[in-house]
C-alpha positions, 0 to 999 in steps of 0.5 A, spaced: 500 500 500 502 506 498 504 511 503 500 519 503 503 525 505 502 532 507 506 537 502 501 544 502 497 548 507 493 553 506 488 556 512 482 561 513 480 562 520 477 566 525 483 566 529 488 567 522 487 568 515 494 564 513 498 559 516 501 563 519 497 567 522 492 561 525 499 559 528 500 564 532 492 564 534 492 556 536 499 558 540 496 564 543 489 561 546 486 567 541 478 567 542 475 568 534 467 570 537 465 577 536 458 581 535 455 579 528 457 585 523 454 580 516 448 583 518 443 586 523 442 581 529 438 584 534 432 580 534 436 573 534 436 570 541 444 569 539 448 575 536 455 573 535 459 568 532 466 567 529 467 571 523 473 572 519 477 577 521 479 583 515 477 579 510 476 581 503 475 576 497 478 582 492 485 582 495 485 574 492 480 573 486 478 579 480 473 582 482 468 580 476 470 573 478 469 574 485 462 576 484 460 569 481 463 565 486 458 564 493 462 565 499 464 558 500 466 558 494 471 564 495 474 562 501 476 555 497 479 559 491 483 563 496 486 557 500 487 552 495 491 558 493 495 558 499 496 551 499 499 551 492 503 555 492 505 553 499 507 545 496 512 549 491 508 544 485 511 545 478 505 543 476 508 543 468 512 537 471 506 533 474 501 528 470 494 533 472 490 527 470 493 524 476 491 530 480 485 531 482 480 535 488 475 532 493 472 539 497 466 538 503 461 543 504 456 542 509 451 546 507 455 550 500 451 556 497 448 558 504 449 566 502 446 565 495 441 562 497 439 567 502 440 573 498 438 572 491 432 567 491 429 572 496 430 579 492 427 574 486 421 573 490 421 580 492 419 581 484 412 582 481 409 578 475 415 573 472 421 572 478 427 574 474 433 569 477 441 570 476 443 565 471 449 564 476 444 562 482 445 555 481 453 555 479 453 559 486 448 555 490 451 547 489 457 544 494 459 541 488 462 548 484 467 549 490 472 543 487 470 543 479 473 551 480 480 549 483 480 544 478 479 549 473 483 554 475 489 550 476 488 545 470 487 539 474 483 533 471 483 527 476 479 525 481 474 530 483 467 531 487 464 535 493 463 531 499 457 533 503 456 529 511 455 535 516 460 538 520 464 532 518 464 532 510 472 535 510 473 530 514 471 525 509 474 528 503 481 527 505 479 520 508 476 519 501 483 522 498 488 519 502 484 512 498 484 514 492 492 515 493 493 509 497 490 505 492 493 508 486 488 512 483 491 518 483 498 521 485 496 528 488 490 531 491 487 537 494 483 535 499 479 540 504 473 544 505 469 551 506 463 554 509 460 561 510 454 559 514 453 565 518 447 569 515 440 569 518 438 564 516 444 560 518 443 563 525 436 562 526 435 555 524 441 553 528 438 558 534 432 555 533 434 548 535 438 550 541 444 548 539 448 556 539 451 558 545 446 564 547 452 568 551 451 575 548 454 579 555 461 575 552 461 572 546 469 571 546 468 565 552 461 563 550 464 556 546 467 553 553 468 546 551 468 540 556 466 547 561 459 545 566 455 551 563 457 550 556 450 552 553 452 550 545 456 552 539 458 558 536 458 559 528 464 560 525 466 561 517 472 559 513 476 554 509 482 549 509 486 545 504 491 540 504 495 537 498 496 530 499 501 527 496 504 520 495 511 519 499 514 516 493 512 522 488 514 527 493 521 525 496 522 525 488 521 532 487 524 534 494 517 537 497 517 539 504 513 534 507 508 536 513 506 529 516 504 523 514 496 521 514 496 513 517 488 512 518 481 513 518 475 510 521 468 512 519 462 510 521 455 511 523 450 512 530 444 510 527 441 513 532 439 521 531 438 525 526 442 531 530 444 528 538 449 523 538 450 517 541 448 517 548 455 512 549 459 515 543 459 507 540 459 511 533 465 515 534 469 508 538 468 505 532 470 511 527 476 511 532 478 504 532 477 503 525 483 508 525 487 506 528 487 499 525 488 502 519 494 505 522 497 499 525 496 503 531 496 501 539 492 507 543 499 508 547 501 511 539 497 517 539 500 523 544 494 528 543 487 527 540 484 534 537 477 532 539 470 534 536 468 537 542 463 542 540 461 545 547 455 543 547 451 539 553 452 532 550 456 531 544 462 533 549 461 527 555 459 522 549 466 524 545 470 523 552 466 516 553 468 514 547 475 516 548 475 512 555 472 506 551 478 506 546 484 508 550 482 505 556 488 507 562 492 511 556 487 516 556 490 520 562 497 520 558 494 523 552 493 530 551 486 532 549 484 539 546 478 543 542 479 548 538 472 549 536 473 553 542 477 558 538 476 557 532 468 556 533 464 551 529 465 551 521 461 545 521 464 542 514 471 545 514 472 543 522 475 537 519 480 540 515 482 546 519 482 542 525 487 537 522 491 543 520 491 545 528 494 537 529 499 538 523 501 545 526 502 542 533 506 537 531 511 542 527 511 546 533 511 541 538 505 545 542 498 543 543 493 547 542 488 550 548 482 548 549 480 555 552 474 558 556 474 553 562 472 556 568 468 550 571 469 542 571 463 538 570 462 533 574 461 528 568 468 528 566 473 525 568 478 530 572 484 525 571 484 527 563 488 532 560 484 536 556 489 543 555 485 548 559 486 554 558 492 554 555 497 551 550 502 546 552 510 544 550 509 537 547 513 533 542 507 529 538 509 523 534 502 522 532 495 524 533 488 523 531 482 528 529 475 527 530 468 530 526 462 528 527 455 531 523 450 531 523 445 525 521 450 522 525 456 521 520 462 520 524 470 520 521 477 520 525 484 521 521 490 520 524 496 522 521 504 521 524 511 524 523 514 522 516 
């Protein structure tokens, strides 16, 4: 079976809008929460989020182009960008047929949606819709304008699995890459949920927090009085790549990605399973793939949305899976940093793993004021602030709802 390696980064967060700006931001415990400036939240129960700081699409694409693409879309362009240029690839020397693009996208065209069907409907007589509606509205646009822009004709599809479709496209391209299908691949995803309709519906179903009087310490992960996640927007990509292709070109090599676990709860539409069994068993699937023992992983970056029960079940399935080795692990959400990017968590979450076995740290999980008696204290859960540690491997999870759940682990090369 081949081998898959990490060669190109590109990130766009609430904390940092490049790599090395979401360095500095994971290392520095630095909270992405603030009012909503997208539009006027004063009627909604929540009136914060994780917005992108200082961001303006024009700076990246022509202003014509940038005018057709949804957010979404923008932020997977200006990413990829990152990405490429950052994995110096000639791309004059590569097979582009061999190249290919898996994106995810929860929700894609959100801000479309939104705004052009409703001025649409606000006509009177014929509705008069944008020929761009469609082409901005659906999730699978994002990798077909990587490809086009770059010229890469392999594999290529949108994944769409919730909170967890990044996750699944770059478990999906390191397959691809194993298996010989394609030599390299941009893996990733985006998202640009924070509208009204966005904040609403998910209000609506109590999942955000509702801390307004303090927005940057309402995502409290594993914190007794979490009160539910905080949403936030951006986008991640990675450039996968086989070992052998890489080592021959002299690329510089990030982490080798080693195994992933996906599976299902069959239990909820949107509440996890109560004991965490479809994440036990993404994690163990995993780890299996890997050839891993649980004593191999030095830190897991955790799904850990802050809200009441998807935090105790994840734990559960952590206890279940690595049973005494869990008090040796370091644990840790930057969800409460970064807030939510339901289907680009996955991949900046892996980012924040890839980032902090570079640096030898482990990112906080900040916001902790109160332990919760339903957690076990004896774990490690890097509250508050960063640690100092060489990590030889670690293991990220996504889980989304409809119950879809992914773990990725990934070691140094």
């Amino acid at each position: 079976m081949r081998r898959v390696v990490v060669t190109g980064i590109g990130v766009l967060t609430p904390i940092g809008n490049n790599q090395a700006a979401y360095l500095q931001g994971l290392q520095n415990g630095l909270s992405g929460a603030g009012s909503i400036t997208r539009f006027d939240p004063t009627l909604f129960k929540t009136r914060f989020a994780c917005e992108l700081k200082g961001f303006n699409p024009e700076d990246f694409l022509d202003k014509k182009e940038a005018r057709k693409l949804d957010p979404f879309a923008q932020y997977a362009l200006v990413v990829s960008e990152e990405c490429m240029k950052d994995s110096g690839i000639d791309l004059e020397k590569v097979n582009r047929l061999r190249f290919g693009v898996i994106w995810g996208s929860g929700i894609g065209g959100f801000y479309t949606l939104e705004t052009d069907i409703s001025e649409a409907a606000l006509h009177t007589g014929s509705p008069r819709y944008s020929p761009f509606l469609i082409p901005k509205l659906i999730s699978d646009i994002a990798p077909g304008h990587i490809s086009i822009k770059y010229g890469l004709m392999g594999i290529n599809y949108g994944t769409v699995s919730a909170c967890a479709s990044s996750s699944h496209a770059i478990s999906n391209a390191f397959d691809y890459i194993r298996h010989g299908k394609a030599d390299l691949m941009i893996a990733g995803g985006s998202e640009a949920a924070i509208t009204k309709a966005g904040v609403g519906g998910f209000s609506s179903m109590k999942a955000l927090s509702e801390r307004n009087d303090a927005p940057e310490k309402a995502s409290r992960p594993y914190d007794k009085d979490r009160d539910g996640f905080v949403l936030g927007e951006g986008a991640g990509s990675l450039l996968l790549e086989e070992y052998e292709h890489a080592k021959a070109r002299g690329a510089k090599i990030y982490a080798e990605v080693c195994g992933t676990g996906l599976t299902a709860d069959a239990y909820h539409i949107t509440a996890p399973h109560p004991e965490g069994l479809g994440a036990k068993g993404a994690m163990e699937l995993a780890l299996e793939e890997a050839g891993m023992n649980p004593g191999d992983i030095d830190y897991i970056n955790t799904h850990g949305t802050s809200t009441p029960l998807g935090d105790i079940a994840e734990v559960k399935a952590i206890q279940k899976v690595f049973g005494d080795q869990a008090y040796n692990l370091n644990i840790s959400s930057t969800k409460s940093m970064t807030g939510h990017l339901l289907g680009a968590a996955g991949v900046i979450e892996c980012i924040a793993g890839i980032l902090a076995l570079q640096h030898d740290f482990i990112p906080p999980t900040i916001n902790h004021f109160t332990d919760d008696p339903e957690l076990d204290s004896r774990l490690n859960f890097t509250f508050n602030e960063a640690q100092s540690k060489k990590i030889n491997a670690f293991l990220s999870n996504t889980f989304g709802f409809g119950g879809h759940n992914s773990s990725v682990i990934f070691k140094r090369c």
